[in-house]
C-alpha positions as CSV (number, residue, x, y, z in Angstrom):
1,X,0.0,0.0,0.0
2,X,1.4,3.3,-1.4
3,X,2.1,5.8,1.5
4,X,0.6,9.3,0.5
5,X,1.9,12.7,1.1
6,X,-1.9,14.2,2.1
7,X,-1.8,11.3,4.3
8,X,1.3,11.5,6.2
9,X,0.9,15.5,6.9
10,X,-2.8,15.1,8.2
11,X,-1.7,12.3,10.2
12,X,0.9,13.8,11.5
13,X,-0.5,17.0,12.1
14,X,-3.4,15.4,14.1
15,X,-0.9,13.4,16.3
16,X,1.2,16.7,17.2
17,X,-2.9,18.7,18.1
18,X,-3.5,15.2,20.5
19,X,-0.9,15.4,22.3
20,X,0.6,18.7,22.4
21,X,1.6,19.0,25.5
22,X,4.2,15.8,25.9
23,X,5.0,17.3,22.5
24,X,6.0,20.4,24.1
25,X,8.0,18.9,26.4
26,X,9.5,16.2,24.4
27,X,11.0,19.4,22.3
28,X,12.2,21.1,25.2
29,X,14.0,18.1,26.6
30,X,15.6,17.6,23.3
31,X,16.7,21.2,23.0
32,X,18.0,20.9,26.9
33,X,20.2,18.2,25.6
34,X,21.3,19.5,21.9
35,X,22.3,22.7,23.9
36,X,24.6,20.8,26.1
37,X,26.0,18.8,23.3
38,X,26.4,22.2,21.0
39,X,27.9,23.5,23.8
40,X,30.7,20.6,24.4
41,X,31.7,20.6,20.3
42,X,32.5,24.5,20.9
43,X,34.2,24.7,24.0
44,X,36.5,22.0,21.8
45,X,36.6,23.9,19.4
46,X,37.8,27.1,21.2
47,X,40.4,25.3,22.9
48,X,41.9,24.1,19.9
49,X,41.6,27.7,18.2
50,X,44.0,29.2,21.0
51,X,46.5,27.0,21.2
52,X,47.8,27.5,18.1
53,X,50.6,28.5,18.6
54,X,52.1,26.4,21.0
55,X,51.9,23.4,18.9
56,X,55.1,21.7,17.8
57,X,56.8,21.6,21.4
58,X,56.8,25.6,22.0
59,X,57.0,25.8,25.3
60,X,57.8,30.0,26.0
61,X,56.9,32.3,23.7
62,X,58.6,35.8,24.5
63,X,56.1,38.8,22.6
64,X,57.9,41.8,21.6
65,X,56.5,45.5,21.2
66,X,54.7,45.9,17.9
67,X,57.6,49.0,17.7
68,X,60.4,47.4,18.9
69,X,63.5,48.3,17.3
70,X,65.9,45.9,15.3
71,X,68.3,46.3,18.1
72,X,66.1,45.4,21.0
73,X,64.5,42.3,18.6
74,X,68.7,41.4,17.9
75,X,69.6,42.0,21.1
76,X,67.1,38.6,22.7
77,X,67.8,36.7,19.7
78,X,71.5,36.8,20.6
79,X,70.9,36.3,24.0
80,X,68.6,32.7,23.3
81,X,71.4,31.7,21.0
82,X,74.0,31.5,23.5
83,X,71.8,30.2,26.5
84,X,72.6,26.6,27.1
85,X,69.1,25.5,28.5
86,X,67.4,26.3,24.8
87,X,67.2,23.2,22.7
88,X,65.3,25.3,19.6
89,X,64.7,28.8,19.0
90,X,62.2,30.4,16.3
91,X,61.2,34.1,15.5
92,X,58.0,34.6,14.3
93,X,58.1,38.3,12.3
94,X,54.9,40.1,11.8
95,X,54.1,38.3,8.3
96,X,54.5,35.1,10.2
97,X,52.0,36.3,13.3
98,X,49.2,37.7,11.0
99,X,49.1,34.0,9.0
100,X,49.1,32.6,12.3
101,X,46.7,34.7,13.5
102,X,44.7,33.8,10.2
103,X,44.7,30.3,11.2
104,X,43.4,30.9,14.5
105,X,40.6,33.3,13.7
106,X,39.7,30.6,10.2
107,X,36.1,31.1,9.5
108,X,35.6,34.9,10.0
109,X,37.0,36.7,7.1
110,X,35.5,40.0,8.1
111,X,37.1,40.1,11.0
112,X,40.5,38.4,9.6
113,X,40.6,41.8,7.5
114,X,40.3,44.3,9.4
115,X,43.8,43.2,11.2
116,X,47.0,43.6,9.3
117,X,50.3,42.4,9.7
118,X,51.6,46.0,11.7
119,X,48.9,45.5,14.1
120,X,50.4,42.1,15.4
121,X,53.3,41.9,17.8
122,X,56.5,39.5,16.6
123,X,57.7,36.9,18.6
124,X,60.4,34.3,19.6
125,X,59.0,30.9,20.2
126,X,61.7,28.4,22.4
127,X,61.8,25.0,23.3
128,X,63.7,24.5,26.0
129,X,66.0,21.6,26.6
130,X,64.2,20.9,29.9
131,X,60.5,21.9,30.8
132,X,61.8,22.7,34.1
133,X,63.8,26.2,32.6
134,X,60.6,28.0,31.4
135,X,60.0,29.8,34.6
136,X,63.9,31.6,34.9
137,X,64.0,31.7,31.0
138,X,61.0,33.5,31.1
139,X,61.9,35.6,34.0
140,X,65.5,36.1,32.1
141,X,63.5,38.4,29.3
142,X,60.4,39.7,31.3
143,X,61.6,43.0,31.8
144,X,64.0,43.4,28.3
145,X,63.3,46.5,26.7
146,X,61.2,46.1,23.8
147,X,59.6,42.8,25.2
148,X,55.8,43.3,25.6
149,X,55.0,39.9,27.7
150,X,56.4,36.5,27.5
151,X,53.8,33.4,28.1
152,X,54.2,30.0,28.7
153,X,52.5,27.1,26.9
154,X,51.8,25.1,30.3
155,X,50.4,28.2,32.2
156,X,47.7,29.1,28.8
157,X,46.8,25.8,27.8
158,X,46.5,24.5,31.3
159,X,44.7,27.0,32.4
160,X,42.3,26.5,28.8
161,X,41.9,22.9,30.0
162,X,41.4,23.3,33.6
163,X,38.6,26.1,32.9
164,X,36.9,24.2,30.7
165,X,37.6,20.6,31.6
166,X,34.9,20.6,34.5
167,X,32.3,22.3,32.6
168,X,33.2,19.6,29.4
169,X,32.1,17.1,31.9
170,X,28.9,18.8,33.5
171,X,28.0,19.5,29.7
172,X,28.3,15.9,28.7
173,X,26.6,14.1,31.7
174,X,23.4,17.0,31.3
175,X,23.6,15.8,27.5
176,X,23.6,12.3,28.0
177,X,21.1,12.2,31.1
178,X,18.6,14.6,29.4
179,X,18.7,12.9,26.0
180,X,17.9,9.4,27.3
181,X,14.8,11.8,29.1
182,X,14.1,13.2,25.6
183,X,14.3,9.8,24.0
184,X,11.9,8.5,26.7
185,X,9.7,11.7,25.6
186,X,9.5,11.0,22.5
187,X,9.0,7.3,22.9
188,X,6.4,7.9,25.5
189,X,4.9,10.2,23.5
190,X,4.6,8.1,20.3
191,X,3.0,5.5,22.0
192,X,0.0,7.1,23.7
193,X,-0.5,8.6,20.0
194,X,-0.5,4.9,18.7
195,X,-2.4,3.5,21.7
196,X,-5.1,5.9,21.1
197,X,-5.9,4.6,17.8
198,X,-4.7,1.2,18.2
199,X,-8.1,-0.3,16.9
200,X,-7.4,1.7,13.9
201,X,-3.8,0.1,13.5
202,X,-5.2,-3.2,13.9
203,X,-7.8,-2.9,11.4
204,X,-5.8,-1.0,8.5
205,X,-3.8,-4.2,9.5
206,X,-6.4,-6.1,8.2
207,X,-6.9,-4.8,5.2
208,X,-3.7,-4.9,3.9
209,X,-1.9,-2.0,5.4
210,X,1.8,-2.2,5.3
211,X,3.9,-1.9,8.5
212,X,5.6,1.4,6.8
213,X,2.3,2.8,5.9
214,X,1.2,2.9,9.7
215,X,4.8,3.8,11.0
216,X,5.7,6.8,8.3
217,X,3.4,9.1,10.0
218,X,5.0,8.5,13.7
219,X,8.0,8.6,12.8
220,X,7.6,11.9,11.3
221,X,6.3,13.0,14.6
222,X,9.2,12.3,15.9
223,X,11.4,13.6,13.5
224,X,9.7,16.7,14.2
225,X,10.4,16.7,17.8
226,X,14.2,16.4,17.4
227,X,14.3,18.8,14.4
228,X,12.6,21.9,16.3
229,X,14.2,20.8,19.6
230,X,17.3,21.0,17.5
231,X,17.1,24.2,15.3
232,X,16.6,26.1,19.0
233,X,19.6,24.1,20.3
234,X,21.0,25.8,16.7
235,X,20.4,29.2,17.4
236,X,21.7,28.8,21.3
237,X,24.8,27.5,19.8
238,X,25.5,31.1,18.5
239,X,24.6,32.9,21.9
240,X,26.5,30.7,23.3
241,X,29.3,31.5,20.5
242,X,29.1,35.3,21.3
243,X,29.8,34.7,25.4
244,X,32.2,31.7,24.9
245,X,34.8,34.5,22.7
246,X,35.0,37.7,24.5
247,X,37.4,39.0,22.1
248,X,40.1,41.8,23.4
249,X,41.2,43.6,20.5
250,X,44.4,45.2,22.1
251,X,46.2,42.1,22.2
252,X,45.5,39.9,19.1
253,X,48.0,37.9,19.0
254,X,48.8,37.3,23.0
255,X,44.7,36.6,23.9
256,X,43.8,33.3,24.3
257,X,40.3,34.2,25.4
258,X,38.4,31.2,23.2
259,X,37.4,31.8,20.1
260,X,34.9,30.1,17.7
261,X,34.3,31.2,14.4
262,X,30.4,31.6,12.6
263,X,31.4,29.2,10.5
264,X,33.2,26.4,13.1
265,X,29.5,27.4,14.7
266,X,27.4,26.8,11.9
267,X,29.0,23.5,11.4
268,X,28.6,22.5,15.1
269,X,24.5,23.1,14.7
270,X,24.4,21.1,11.2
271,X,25.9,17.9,13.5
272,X,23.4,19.1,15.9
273,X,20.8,19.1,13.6
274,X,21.0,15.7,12.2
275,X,22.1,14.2,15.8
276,X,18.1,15.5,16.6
277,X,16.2,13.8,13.4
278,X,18.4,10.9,14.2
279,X,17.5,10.7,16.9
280,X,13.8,11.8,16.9
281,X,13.0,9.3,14.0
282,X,14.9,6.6,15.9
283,X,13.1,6.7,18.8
284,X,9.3,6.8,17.4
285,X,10.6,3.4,15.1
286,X,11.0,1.7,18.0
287,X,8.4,3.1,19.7
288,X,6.0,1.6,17.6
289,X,7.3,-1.6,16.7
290,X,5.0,-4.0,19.8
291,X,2.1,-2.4,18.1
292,X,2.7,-3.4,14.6
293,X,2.6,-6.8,15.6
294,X,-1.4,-7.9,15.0
């Protein structure tokens, strides 16, 4: 038996108006949980935009002034060369800062152009020969002239993780504990629907009614529940964007305030999107599956 269009939308549509309010709730759930999960995939995100650049063993990075002279710049390169606790040494010129800077910022070309190279600070990057220098290298070249600040990659990216580690955990237990509660929902919702009309199941039965034919219509109820739930978890993601970033604009390079770009966002709510249908549809197939069985 052919499944119709007409029949599937007024189906639907008259499930959704009989039980509106578990379908209320089922959507709100399910945007509870989308939220949390949205919110996990950009926190990873963020973390992984601002540390940049200390990948590849960089464990100080000394910033100089954006107008320090070729002297002052000279004068701390020769000094790393001839310290005997640096195992590498690299400068990073201006060029060099605004493509990093590019890298880190991906997604956002509006705001990528607005910066150029002169606005960026160079700087050196050092592996030491042992982890346990940083502190009195660093301390070595707080205070040279023409030095603007001089970070260290445990310090940043431990304090990334530790900020964010305990609320990656809170945001993954809410999303799994309140998705199995939407999934209930939704289940628990698709099978009052089906239990109200179960004499009408059984008897399209009957006739010659295919299993699809009865189950399209829930299932579309269902998809609905994790779509909508999951276009408002969508447009959370980007509030969530804008308070996650606080961007400071006076030092571009040196902030590691987390950053996620519109599009890193937009691509965080597609998944989000498609985990919701997934998982609305899912749950109404096997809600109604005991009642197919006449």
């Amino acid at each position: 038996m052919a499944v119709s269009t007409s029949y599937v939308a007024r189906e639907t549509a008259s499930n959704l108006r009989r039980n509106l309010v578990m379908t209320v709730a089922a959507i709100v759930t399910m945007f509870v949980s989308l939220t949390a999960l949205a919110a996990v995939l950009l926190m990873k995100q963020a973390v992984n935009s601002a540390s940049v650049q200390w990948r590849g063993g960089v464990q100080v990075a000394i910033f100089m002034d954006v107008n320090a002279t070729p002297s002052e710049t000279n004068a701390v390169a020769e000094q790393l060369k001839a310290m005997p606790g640096v195992k590498s040494v690299r400068y990073v010129n201006q060029q060099g800062a605004l493509a990093e800077f590019k890298q880190m910022f991906a997604g956002d070309p509006t705001f990528v152009s607005v910066v150029t190279a002169a606005d960026l600070p160079p700087s050196f990057r050092i592996v030491p020969t042992n982890a346990a220098n940083v502190t009195a290298l660093g301390n070595q070249f707080s205070k040279q002239p023409g030095v603007h600040a001089v970070e260290y990659a445990a310090q940043e990216i431990n304090s990334l993780l530790t900020h964010f580690h305990q609320l990656r955990i809170y945001a993954y237990v809410i999303a799994g504990a309140v998705m199995i509660g939407a999934v209930a929902l939704i289940v628990n919702t698709i099978q009052l629907a089906i239990f109200a009309r179960r004499r009408e199941v059984a008897v399209m039965k009957l006739v010659g009614a295919t299993n699809w034919f009865i189950r399209v219509p829930f299932m579309i109820e269902g998809l609905i529940h994790g779509l909508v739930g999951a276009l408002l978890a969508f447009g959370a993601a980007f509030f969530i964007r804008t308070h996650l970033s606080p961007f400071i604009s006076t030092n571009l390079l040196t902030n590691n305030s987390p950053y996620v770009s519109p599009h890193d966002t937009l691509i965080t709510g597609l998944v989000i999107i498609v985990v919701g249908a997934v998982v609305g549809a899912a749950g109404s197939f096997f809600a109604i599956r005991r009642f197919l069985a006449v």
